[in-house]
N, C-alpha and C positions, 0 to 999 in steps of 0.2 A: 504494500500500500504506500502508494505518497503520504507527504505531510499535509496535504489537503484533506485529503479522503479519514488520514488517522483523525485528522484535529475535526471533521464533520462529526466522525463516528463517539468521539469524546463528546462534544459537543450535545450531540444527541442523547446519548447515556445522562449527561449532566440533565439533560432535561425532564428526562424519566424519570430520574431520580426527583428530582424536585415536582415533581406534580403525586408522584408515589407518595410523597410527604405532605399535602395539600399545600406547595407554594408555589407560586409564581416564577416560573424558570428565570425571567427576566430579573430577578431578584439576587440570582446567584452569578459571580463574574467569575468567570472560565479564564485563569491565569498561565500563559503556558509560559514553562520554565527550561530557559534557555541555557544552562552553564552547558559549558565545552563545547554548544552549536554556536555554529557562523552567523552571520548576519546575513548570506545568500538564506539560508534555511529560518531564519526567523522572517525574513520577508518576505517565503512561503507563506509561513503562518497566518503573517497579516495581509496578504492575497486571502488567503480562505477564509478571514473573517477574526483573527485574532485579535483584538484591543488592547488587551492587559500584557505584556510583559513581563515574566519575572526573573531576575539575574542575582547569583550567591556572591560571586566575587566581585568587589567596586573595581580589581583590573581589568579583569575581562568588559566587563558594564562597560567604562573607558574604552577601552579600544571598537566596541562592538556602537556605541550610540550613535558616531557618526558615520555611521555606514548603513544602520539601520530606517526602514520609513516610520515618519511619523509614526505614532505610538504613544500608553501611556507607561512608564516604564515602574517597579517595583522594587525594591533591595527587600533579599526577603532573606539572605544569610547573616552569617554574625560580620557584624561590622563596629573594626575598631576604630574609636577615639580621636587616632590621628590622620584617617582619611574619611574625616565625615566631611572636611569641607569639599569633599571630591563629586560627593554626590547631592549636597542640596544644592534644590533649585530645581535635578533634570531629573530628580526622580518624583513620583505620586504619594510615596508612602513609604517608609522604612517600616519591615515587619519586624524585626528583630528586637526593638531594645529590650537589655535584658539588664539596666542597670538607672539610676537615677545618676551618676555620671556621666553616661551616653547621653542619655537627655538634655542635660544641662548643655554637652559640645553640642548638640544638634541646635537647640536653640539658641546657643551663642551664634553660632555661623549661621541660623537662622534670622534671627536678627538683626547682624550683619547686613543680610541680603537683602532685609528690607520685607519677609514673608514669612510665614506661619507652614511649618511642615507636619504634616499628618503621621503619625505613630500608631504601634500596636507595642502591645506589651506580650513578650514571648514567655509562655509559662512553660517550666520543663514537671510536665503531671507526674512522669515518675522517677524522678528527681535523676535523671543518669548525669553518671561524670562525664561523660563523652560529650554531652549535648549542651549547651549554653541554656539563661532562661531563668528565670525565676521560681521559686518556691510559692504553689499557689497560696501558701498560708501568707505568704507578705504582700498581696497584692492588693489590696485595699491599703495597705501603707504607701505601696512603692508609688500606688497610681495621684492619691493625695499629695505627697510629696514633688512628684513631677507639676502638678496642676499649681499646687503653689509655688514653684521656682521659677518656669518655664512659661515665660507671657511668648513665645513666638514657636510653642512644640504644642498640638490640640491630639488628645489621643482618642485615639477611634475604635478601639474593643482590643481582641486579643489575638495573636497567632499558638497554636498549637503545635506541637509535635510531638505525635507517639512513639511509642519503642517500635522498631519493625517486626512485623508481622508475617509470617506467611500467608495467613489468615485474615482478612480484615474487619472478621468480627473481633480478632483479639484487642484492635485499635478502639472497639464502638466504647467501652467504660468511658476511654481517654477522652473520646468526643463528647460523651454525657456529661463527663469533669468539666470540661471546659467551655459547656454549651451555658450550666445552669449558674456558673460564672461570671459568664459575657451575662447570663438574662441576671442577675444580682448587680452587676454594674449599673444596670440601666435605670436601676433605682437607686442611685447613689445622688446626691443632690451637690453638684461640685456646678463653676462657670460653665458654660453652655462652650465658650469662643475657644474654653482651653480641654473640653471631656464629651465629647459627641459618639457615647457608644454605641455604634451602628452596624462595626463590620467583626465578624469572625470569620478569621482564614486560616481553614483547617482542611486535612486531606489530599493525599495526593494519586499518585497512577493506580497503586493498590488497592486504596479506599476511599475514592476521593467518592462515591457513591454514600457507603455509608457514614463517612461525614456532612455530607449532602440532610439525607436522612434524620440527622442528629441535629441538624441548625446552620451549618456553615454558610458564611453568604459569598466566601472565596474559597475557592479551589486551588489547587499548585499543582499543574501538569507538567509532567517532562515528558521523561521517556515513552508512554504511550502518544504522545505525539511524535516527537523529533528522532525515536529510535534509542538503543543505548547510547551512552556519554560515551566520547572521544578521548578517554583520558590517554593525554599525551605521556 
C-alpha cells in the first residue's frame, strides 16, 4: 500500500472508532508521526489529506520544516531546555512537558516572541524509568504551578503514554487513567487565557482505536502510515 491509501485506511479506522464511541469523528485529529521519514513522504501524507504533523526530534523537525508543505506541525517527544527556543513559534503544540522548568523556558522564549504557546502535560501512568513525564499524583500541583508562573504557556489537557503492549487492551486501564484525569481537569477552576482543557492525545498505531474508544481527541500515527522507521 502507498502512504495514501495506509493514511485513508487509518483515517477510516479513526472514524469507526469514534462513532463506535458515540462521537463525532470530526472531533478526533489524526496526527501522523513523522521521525526518520522525509519530507518527500510526509508531503504524501499531506496530498492525502494529513493536517497534523507530529515530529520527536526538534533536529530532525529542523531540517525537515523547510522542505515540508504547509502544515500544522507538533513536538510531541521529550524536548530539552536548551532547544526550546528552536521550536516556538513553528510549532502548534508541544506535547511533552514533563516539568514546570520546561514550562517556564517555553514561556520565556514565548514571551520573547511576543505569543502564547499551547502545552500538554505528559503523565508517565506507570511511572517507567525509561519514559519521561510526570507522576499522575503531582499533576494538579505541577499544572497550578505552570498557570501561575507562565502568563505566555496556556495548557490544553494531557498526553499519554502507555507501556507497550502486544495487546492493546493491555494499554485500555492506561487510557481510562488518563481519560478521567483530563475529565477532572476540566473542572479545575484556574484562568481561562492560561488552562483551556480540551485536548487528550493519546494512542498510537497499536491502539490508537482503543484510545479513541477511551476519550482521546488526538491520535499519534506513525508506522501504520509511513511504514517502519529508517533508523539510520
Amino acid at each position: 500500500m502507498t502512504i495514501s491509501e495506509r493514511f485513508a485506511d487509518i483515517k477510516r479506522r479513526k472514524d469507526e472508532a469514534a462513532v463506535r464511541s458515540g462521537r463525532n469523528p470530526e472531533d478526533i485529529t489524526l496526527l501522523a508521526v513523522t521521525k526518520t521519514h522525509g519530507a518527500e513522504e510526509i508531503n504524501q501524507a499531506i496530498s492525502a489529506g494529513a493536517t497534523d504533523i507530529g515530529e520527536n526530534r526538534v533536529q530532525e523537525f529542523l531540517e525537515k520544516y523547510p522542505q515540508v508543505n504547509p502544515v500544522r506541525w507538533h513536538l510531541i517527544g521529550h524536548l530539552q531546555t536548551n532547544k526550546v527556543k528552536s521550536v516556538v513559534g513553528k510549532v502548534v503544540m508541544i506535547h511533552s512537558v514533563d516539568s514546570v522548568r520546561l514550562a517556564r523556558e517555553i514561556d520565556k522564549r514565548s514571551g520573547a516572541a511576543g505569543l502564547t504557546t499551547d502545552i500538554l502535560i505528559e503523565i508517565n501512568s506507570a511511572m517507567e524509568e525509561s519514559k519521561s513525564g510526570i507522576n499522575p499524583k503531582d499533576l494538579r500541583q505541577t499544572v497550578e504551578e505552570i498557570v501561575a508562573e507562565c502568563a505566555h504557556v496556556r495548557i490544553r489537557g494531557l498526553m499519554c503514554i502507555p507501556p507497550i503492549a502486544a495487546d492493546p487492551e493491555d494499554a485500555r486501564p492506561y487510557f481510562k487513567e488518563a481519560a478521567a484525569l483530563f475529565n477532572e481537569m476540566k473542572g479545575w477552576s484556574l484562568p481561562r487565557d492560561r488552562f483551556l482543557p480540551d485536548v487528550l492525545s493519546m494512542g498510537m498505531s497499536g491502539d490508537f482505536e482503543a484510545a479513541i474508544e477511551e476519550g482521546a481527541t488526538i491520535v499519534r500515527v506513525g508506522s501504520s502510515i509511513f511504514g517502519q522507521r529508517n533508523y539510520r
